[in-house]
Structure formats: structure tokens, C-alpha cells
mmCIF entry with sequence, helices, sheets and N, C-alpha, C, O atoms, coordinates in Angstrom:
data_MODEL
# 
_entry.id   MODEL 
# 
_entity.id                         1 
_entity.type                       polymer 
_entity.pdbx_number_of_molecules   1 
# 
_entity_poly.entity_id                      1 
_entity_poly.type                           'polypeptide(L)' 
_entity_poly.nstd_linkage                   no 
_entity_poly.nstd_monomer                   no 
_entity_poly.pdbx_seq_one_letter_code       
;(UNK)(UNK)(UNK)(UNK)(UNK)(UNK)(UNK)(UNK)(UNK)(UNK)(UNK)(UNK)(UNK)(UNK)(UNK)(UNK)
(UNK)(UNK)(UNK)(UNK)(UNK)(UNK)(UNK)(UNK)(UNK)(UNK)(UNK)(UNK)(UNK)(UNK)(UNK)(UNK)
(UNK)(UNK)(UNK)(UNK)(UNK)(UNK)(UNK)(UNK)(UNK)(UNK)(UNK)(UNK)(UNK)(UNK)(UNK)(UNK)
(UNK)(UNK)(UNK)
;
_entity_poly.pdbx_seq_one_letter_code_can   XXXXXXXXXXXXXXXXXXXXXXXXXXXXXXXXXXXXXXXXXXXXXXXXXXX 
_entity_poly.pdbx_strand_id                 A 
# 
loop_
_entity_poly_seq.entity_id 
_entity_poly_seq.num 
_entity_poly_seq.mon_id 
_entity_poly_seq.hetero 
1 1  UNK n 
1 2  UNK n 
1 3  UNK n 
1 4  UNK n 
1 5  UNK n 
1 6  UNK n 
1 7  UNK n 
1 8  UNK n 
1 9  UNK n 
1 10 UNK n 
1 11 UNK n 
1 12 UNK n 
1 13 UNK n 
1 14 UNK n 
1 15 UNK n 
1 16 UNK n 
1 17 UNK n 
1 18 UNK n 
1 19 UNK n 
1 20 UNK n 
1 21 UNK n 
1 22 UNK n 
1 23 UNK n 
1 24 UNK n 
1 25 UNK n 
1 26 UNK n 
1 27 UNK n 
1 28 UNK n 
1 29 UNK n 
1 30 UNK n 
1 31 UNK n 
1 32 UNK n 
1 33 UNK n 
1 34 UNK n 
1 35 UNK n 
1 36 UNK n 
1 37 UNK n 
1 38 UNK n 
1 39 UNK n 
1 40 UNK n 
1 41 UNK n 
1 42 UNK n 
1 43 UNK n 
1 44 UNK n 
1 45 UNK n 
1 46 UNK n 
1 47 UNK n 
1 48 UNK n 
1 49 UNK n 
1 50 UNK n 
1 51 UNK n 
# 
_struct_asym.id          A 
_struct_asym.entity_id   1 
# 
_struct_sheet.id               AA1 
_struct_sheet.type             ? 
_struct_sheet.number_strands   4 
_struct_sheet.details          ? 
# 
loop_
_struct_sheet_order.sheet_id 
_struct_sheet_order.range_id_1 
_struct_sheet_order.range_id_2 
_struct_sheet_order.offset 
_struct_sheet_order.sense 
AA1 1 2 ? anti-parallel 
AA1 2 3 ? anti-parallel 
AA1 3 4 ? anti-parallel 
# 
loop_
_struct_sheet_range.sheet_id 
_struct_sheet_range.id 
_struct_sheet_range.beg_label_comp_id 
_struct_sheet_range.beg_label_asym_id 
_struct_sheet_range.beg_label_seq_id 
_struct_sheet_range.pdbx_beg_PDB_ins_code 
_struct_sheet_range.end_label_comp_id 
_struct_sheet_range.end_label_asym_id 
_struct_sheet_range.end_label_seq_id 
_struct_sheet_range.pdbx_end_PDB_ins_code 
_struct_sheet_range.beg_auth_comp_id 
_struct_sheet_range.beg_auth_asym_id 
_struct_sheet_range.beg_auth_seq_id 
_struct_sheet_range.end_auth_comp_id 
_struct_sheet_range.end_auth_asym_id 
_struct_sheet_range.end_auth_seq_id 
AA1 1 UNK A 21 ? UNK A 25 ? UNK A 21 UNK A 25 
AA1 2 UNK A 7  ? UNK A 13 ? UNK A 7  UNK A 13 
AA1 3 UNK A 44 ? UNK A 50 ? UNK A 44 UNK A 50 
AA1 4 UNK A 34 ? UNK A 39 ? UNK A 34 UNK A 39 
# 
loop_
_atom_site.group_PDB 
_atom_site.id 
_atom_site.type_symbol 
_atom_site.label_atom_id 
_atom_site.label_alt_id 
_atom_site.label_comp_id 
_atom_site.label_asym_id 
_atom_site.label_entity_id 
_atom_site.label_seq_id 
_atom_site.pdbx_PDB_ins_code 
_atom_site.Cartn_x 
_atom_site.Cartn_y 
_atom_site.Cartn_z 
_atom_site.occupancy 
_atom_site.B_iso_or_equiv 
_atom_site.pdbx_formal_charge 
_atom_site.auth_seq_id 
_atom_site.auth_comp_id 
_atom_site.auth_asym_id 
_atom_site.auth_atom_id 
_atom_site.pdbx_PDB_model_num 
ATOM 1   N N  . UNK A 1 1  ? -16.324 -16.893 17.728  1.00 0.00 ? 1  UNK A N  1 
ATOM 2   C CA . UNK A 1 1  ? -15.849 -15.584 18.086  1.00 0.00 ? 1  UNK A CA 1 
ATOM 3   C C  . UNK A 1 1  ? -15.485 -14.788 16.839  1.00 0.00 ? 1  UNK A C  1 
ATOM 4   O O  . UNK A 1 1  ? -14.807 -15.170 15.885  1.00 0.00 ? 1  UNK A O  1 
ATOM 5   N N  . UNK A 1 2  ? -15.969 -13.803 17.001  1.00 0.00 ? 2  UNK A N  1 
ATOM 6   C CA . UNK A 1 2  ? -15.852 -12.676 15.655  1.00 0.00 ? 2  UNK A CA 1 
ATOM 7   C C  . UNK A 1 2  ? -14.375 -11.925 15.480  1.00 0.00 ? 2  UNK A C  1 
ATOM 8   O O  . UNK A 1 2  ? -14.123 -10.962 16.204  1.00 0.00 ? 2  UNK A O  1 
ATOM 9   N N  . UNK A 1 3  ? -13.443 -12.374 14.535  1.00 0.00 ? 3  UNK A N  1 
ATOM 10  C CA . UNK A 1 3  ? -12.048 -11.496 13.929  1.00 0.00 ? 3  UNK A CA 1 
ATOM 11  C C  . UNK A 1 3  ? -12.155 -9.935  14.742  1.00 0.00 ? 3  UNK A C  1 
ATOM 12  O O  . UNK A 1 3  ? -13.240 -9.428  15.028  1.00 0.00 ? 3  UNK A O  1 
ATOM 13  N N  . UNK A 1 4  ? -11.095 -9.427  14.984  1.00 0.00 ? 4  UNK A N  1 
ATOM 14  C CA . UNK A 1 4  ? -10.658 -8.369  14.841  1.00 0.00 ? 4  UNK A CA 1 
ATOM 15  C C  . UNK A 1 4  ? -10.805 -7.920  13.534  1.00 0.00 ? 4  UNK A C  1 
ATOM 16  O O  . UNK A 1 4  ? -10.698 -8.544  12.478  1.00 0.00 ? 4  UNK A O  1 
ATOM 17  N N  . UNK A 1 5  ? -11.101 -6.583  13.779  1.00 0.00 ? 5  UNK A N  1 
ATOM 18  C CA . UNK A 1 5  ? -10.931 -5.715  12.666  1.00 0.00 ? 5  UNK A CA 1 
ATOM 19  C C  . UNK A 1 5  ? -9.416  -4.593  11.988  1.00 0.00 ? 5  UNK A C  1 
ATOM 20  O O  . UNK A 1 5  ? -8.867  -3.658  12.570  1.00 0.00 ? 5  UNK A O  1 
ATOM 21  N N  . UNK A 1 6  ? -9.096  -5.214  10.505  1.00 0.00 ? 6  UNK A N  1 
ATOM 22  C CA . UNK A 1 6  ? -7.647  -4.810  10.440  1.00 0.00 ? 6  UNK A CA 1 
ATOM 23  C C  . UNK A 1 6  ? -7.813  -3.704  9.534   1.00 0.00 ? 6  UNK A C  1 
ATOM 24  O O  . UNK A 1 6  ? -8.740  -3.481  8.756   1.00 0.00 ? 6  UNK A O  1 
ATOM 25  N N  . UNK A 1 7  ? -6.488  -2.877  9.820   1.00 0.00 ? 7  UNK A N  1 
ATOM 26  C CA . UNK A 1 7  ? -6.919  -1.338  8.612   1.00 0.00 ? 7  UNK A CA 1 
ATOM 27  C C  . UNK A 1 7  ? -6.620  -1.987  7.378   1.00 0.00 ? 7  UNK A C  1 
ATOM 28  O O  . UNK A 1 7  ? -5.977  -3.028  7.247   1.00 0.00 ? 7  UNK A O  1 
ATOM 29  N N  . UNK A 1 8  ? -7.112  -1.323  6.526   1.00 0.00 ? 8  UNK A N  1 
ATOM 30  C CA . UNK A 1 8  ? -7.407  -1.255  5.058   1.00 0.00 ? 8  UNK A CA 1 
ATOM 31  C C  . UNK A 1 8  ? -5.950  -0.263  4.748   1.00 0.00 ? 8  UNK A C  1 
ATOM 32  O O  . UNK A 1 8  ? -5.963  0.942   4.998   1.00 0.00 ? 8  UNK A O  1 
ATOM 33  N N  . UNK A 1 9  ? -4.454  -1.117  4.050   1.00 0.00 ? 9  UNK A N  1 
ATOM 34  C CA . UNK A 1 9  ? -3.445  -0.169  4.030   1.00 0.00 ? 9  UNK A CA 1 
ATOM 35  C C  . UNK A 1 9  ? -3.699  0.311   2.385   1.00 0.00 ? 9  UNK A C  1 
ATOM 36  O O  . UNK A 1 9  ? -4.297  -0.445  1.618   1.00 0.00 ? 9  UNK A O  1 
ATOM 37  N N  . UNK A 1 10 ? -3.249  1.463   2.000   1.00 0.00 ? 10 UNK A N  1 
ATOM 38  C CA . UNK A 1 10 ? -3.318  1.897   0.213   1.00 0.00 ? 10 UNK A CA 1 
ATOM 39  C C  . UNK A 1 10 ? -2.140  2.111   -0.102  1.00 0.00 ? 10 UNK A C  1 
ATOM 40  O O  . UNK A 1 10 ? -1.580  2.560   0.899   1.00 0.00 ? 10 UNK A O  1 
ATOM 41  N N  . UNK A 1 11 ? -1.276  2.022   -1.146  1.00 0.00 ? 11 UNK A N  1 
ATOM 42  C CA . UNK A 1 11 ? -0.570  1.943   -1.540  1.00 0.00 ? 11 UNK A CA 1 
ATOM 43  C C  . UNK A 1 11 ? -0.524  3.053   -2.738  1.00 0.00 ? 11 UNK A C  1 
ATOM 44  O O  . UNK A 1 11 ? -1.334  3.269   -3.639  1.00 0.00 ? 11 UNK A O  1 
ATOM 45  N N  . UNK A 1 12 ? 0.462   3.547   -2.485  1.00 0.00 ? 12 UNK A N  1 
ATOM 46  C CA . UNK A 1 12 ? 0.483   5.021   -3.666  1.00 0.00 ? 12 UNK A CA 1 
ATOM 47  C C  . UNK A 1 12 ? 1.997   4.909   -4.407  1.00 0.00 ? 12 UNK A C  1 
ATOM 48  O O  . UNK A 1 12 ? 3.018   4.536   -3.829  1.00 0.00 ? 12 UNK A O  1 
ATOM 49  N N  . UNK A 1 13 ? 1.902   5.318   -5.818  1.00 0.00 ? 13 UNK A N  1 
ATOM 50  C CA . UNK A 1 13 ? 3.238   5.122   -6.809  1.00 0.00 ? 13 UNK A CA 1 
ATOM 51  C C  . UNK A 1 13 ? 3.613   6.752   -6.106  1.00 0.00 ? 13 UNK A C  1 
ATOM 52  O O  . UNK A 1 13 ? 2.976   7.776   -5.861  1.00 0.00 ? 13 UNK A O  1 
ATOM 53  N N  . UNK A 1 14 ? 4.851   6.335   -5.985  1.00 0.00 ? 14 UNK A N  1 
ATOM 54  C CA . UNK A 1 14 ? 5.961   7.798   -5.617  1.00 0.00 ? 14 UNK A CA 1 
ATOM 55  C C  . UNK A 1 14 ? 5.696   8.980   -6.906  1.00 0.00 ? 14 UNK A C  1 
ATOM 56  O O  . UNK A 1 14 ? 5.314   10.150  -6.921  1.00 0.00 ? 14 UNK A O  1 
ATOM 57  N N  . UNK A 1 15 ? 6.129   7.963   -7.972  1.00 0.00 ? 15 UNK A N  1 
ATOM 58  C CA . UNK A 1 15 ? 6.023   9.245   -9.037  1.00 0.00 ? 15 UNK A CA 1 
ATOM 59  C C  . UNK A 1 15 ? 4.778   9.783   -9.726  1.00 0.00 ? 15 UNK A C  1 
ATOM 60  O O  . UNK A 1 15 ? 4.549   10.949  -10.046 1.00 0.00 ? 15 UNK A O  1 
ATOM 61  N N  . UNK A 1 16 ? 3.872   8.494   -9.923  1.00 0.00 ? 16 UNK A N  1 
ATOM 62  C CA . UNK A 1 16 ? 2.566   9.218   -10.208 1.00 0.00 ? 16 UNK A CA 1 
ATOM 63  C C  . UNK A 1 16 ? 1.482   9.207   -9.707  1.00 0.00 ? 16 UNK A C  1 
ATOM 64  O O  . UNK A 1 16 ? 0.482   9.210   -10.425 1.00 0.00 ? 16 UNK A O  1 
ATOM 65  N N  . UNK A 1 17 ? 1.384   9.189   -8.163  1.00 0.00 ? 17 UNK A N  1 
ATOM 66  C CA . UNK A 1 17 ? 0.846   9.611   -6.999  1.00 0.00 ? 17 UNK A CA 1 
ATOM 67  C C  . UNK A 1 17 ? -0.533  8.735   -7.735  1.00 0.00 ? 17 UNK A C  1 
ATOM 68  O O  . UNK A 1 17 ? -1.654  9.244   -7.705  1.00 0.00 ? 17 UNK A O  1 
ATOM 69  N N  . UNK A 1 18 ? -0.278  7.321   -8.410  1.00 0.00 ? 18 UNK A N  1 
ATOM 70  C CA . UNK A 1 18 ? -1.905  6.867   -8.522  1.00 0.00 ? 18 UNK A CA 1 
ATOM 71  C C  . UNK A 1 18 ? -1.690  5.246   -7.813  1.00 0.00 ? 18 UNK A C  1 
ATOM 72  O O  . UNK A 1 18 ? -0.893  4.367   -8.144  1.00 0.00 ? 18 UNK A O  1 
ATOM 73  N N  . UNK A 1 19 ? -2.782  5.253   -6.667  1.00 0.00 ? 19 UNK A N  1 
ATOM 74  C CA . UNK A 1 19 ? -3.172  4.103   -5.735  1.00 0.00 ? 19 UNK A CA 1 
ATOM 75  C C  . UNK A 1 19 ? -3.525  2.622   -6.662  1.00 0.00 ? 19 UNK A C  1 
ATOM 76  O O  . UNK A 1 19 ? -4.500  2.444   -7.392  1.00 0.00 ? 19 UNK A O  1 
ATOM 77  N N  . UNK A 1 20 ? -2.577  1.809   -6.415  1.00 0.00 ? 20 UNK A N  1 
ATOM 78  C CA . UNK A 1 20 ? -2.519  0.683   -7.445  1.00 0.00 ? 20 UNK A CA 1 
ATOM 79  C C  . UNK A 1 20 ? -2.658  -0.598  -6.226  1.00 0.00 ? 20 UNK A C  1 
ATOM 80  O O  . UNK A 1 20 ? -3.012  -1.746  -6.493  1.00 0.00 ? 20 UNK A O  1 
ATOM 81  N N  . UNK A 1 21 ? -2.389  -0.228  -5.212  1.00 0.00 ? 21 UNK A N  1 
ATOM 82  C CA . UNK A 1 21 ? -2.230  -1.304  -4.460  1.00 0.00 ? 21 UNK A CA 1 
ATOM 83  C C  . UNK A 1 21 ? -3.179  -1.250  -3.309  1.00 0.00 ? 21 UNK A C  1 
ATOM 84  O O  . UNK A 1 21 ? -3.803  -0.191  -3.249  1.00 0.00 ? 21 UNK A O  1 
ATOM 85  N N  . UNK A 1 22 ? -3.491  -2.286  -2.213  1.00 0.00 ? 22 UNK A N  1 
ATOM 86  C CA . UNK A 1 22 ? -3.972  -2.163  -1.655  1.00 0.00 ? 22 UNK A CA 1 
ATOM 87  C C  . UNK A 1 22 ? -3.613  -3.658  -0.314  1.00 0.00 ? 22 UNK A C  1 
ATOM 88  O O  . UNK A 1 22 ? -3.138  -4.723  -0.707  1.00 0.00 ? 22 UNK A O  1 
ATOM 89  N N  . UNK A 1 23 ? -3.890  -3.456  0.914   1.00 0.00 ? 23 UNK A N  1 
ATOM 90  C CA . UNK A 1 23 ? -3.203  -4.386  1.665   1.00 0.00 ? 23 UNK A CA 1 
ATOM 91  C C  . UNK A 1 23 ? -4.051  -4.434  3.358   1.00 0.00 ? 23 UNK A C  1 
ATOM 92  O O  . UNK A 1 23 ? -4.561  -3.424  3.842   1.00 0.00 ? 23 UNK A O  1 
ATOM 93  N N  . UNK A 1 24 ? -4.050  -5.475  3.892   1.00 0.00 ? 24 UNK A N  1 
ATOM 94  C CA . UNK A 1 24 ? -5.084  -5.668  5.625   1.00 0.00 ? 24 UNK A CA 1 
ATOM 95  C C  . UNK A 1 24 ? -3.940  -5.778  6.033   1.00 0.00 ? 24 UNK A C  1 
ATOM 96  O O  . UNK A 1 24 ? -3.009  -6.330  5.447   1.00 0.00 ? 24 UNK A O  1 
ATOM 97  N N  . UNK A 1 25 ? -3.925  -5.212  7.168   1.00 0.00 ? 25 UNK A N  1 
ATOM 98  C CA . UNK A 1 25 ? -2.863  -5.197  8.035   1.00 0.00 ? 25 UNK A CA 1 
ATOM 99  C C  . UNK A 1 25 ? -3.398  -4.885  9.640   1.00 0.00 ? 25 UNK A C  1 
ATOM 100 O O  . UNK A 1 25 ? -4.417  -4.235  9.879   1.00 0.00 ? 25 UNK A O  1 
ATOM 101 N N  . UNK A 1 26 ? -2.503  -5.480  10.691  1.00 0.00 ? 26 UNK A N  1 
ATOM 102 C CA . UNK A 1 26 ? -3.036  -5.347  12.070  1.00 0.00 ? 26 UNK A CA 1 
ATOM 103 C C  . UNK A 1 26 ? -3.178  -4.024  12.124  1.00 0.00 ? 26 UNK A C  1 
ATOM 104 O O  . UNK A 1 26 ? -2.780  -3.516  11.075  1.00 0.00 ? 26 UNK A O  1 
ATOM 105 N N  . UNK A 1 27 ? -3.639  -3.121  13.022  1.00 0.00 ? 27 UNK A N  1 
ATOM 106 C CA . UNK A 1 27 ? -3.620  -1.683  13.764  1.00 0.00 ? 27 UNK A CA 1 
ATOM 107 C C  . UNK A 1 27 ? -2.215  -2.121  14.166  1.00 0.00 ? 27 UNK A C  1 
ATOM 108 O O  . UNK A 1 27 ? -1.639  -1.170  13.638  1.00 0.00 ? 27 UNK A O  1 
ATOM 109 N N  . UNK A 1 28 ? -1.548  -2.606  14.526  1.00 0.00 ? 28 UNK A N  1 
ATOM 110 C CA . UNK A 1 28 ? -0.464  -2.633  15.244  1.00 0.00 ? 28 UNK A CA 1 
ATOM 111 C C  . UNK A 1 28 ? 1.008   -2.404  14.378  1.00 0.00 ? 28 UNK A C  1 
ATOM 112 O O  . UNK A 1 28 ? 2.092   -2.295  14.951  1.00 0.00 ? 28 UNK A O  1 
ATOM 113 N N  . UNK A 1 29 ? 0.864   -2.362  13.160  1.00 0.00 ? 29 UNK A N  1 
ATOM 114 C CA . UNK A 1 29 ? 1.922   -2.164  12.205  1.00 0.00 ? 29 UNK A CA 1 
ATOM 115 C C  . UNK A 1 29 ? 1.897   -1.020  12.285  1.00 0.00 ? 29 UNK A C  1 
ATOM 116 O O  . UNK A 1 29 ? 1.105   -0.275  12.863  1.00 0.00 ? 29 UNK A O  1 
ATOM 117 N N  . UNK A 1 30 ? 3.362   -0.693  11.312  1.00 0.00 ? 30 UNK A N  1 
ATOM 118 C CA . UNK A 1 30 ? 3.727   0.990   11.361  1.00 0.00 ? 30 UNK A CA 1 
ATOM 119 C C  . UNK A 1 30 ? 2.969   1.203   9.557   1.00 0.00 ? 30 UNK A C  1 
ATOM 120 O O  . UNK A 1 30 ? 2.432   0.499   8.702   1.00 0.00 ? 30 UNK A O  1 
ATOM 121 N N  . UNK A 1 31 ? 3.337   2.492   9.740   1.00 0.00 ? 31 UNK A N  1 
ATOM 122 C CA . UNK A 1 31 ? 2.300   3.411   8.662   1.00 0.00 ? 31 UNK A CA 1 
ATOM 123 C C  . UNK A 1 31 ? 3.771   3.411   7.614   1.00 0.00 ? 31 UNK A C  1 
ATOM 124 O O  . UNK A 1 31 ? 3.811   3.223   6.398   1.00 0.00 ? 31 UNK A O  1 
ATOM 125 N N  . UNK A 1 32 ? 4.473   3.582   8.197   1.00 0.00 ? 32 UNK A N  1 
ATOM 126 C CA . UNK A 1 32 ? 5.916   4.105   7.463   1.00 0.00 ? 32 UNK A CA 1 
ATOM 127 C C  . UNK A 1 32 ? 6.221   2.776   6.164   1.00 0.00 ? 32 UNK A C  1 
ATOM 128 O O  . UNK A 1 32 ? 7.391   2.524   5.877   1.00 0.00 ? 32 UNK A O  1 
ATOM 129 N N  . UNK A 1 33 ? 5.143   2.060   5.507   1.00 0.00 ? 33 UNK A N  1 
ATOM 130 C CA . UNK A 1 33 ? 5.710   0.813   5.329   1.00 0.00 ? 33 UNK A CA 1 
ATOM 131 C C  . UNK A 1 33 ? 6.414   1.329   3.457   1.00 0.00 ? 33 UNK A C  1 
ATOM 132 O O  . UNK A 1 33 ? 6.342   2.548   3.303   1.00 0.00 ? 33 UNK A O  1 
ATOM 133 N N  . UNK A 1 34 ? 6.909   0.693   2.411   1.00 0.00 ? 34 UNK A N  1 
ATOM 134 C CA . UNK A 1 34 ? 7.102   1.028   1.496   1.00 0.00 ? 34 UNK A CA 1 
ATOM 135 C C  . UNK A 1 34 ? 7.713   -0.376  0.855   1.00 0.00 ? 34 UNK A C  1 
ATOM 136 O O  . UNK A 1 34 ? 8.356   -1.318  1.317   1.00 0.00 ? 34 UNK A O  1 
ATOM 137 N N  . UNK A 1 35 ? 7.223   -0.057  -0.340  1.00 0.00 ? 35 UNK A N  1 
ATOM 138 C CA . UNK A 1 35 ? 7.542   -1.818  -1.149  1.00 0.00 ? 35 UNK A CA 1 
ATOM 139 C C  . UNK A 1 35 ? 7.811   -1.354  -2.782  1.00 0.00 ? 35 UNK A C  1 
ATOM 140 O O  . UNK A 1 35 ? 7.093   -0.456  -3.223  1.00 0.00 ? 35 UNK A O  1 
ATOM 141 N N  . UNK A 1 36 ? 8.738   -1.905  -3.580  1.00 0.00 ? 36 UNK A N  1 
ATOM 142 C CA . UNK A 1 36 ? 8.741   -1.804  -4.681  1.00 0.00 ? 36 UNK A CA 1 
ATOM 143 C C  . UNK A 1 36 ? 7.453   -2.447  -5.573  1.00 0.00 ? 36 UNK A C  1 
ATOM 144 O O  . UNK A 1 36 ? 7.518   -3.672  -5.474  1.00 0.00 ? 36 UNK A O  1 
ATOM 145 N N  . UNK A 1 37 ? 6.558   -2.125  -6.226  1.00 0.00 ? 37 UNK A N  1 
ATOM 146 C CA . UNK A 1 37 ? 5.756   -2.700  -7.137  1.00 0.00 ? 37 UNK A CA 1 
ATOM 147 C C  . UNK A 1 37 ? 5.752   -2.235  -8.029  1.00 0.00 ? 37 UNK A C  1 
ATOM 148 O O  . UNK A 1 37 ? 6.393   -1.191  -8.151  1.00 0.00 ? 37 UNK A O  1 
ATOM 149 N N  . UNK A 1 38 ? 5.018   -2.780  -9.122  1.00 0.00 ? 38 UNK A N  1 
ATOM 150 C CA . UNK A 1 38 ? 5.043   -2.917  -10.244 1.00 0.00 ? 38 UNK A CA 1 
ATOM 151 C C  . UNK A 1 38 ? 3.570   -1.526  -10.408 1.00 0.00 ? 38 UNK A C  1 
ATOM 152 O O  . UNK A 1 38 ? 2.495   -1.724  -9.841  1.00 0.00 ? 38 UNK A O  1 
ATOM 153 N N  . UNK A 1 39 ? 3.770   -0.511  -11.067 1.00 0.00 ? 39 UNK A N  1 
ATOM 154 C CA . UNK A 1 39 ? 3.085   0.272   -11.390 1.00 0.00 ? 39 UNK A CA 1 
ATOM 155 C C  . UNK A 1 39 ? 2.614   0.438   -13.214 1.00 0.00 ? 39 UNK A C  1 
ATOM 156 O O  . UNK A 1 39 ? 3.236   0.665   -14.252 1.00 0.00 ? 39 UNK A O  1 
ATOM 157 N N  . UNK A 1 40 ? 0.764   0.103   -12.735 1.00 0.00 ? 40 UNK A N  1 
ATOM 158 C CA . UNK A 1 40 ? 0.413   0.045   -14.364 1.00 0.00 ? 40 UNK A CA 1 
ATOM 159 C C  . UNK A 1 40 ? 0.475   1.047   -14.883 1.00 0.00 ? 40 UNK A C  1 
ATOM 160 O O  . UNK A 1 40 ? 0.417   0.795   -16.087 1.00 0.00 ? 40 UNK A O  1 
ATOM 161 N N  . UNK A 1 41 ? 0.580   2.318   -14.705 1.00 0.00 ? 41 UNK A N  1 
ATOM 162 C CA . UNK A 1 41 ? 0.285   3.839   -15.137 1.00 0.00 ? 41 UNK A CA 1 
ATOM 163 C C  . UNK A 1 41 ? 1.734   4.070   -15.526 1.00 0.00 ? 41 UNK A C  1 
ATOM 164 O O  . UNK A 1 41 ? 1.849   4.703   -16.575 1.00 0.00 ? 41 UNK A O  1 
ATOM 165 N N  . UNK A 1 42 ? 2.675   3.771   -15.038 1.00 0.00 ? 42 UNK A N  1 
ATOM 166 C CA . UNK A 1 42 ? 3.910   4.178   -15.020 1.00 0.00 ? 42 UNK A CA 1 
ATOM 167 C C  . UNK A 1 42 ? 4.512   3.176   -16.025 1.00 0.00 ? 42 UNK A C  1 
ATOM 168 O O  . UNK A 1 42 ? 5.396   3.621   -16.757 1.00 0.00 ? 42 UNK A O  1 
ATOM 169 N N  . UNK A 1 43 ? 4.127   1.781   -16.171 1.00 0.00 ? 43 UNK A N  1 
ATOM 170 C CA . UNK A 1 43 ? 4.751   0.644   -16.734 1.00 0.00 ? 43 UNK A CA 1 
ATOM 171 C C  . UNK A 1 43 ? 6.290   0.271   -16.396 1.00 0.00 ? 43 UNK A C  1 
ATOM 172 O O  . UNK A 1 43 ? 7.080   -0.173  -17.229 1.00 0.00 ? 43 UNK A O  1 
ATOM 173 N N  . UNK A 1 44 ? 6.568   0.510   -15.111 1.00 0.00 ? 44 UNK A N  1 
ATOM 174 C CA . UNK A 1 44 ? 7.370   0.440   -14.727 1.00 0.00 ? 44 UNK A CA 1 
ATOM 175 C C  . UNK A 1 44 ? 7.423   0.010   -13.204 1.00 0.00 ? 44 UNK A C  1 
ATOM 176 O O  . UNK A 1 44 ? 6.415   0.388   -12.608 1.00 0.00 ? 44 UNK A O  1 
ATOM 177 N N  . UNK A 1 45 ? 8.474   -0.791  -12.282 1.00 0.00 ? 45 UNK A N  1 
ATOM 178 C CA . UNK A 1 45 ? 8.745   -1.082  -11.124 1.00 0.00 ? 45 UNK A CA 1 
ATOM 179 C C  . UNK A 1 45 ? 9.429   0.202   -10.228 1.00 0.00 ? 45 UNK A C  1 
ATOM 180 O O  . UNK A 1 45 ? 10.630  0.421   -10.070 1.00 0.00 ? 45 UNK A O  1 
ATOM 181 N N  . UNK A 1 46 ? 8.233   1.003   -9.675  1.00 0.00 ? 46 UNK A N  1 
ATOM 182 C CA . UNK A 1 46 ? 8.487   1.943   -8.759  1.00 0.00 ? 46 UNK A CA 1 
ATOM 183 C C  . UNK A 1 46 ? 8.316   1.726   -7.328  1.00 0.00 ? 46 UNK A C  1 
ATOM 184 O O  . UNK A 1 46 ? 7.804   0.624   -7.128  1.00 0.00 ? 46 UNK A O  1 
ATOM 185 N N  . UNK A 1 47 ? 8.559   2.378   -6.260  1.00 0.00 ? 47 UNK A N  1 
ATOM 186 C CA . UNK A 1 47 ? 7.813   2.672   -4.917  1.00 0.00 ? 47 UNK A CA 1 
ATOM 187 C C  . UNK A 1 47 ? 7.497   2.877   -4.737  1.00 0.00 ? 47 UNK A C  1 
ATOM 188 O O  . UNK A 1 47 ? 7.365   4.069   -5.014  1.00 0.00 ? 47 UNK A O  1 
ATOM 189 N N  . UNK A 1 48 ? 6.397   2.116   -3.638  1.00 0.00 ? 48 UNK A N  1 
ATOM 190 C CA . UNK A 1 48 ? 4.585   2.065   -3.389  1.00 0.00 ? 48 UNK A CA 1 
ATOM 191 C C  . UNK A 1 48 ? 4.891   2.625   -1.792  1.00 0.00 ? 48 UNK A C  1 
ATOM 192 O O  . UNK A 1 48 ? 5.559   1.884   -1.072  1.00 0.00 ? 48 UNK A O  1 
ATOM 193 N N  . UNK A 1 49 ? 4.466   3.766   -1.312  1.00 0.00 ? 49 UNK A N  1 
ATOM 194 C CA . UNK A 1 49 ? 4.349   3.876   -0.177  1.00 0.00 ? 49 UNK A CA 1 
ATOM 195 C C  . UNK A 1 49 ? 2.807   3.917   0.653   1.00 0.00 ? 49 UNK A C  1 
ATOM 196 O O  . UNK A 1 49 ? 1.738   3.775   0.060   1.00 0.00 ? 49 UNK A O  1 
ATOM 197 N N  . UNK A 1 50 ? 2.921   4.116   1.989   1.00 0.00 ? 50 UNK A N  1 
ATOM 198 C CA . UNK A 1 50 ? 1.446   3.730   2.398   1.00 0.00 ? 50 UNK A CA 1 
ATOM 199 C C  . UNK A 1 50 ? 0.963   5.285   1.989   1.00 0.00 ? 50 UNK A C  1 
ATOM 200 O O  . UNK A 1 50 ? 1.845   6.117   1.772   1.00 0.00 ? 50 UNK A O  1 
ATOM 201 N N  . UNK A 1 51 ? -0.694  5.729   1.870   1.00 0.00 ? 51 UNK A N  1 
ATOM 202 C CA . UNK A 1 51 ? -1.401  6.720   1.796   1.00 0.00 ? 51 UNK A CA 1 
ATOM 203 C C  . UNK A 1 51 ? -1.522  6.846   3.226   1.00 0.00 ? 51 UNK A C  1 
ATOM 204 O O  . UNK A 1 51 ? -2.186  7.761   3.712   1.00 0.00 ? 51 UNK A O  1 
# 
């Protein structure tokens, strides 16, 4: 039997609005998600929210 298909989540730095991350997640999660990571552009540990 063939997987479900999960969205493709992106991950965007707060301050310099550049997509570093990326994440599968059910359809069934919320959009609202947000995580501290580590941003290469910034060189610094900012917040990644979803695109």
C-alpha cells in the first residue's frame, strides 16, 4: 500500500527572511509552527517560522 502524501513545510529566518530549513509534515499539523535554528546568513540562532 502506497504512503500518504505529507506537505513539504519551509522554514524562513525572522530577520533575514532567507529559507534555510525545510521539514514533511502530516496535512494535519498547524501552519503556525516556529522553532529556534541556527541561521547560516545571519550566523546566528534566530526564529524559523513556517513560509
Amino acid at each position: 500500500m502506497a504512503k500518504k502524501k505529507k506537505n513539504i513545510l519551509k522554514f524562513e529566518c525572522t530577520v533575514c527572511k532567507s529559507i534555510n530549513y525545510w521539514k514533511r509534515a502530516s496535512k494535519k499539523t498547524k501552519k503556525g509552527l516556529e522553532l529556534k535554528k541556527f541561521c547560516k546568513k545571519c550566523k546566528k540562532h534566530t526564529i524559523h517560522k513556517v513560509k
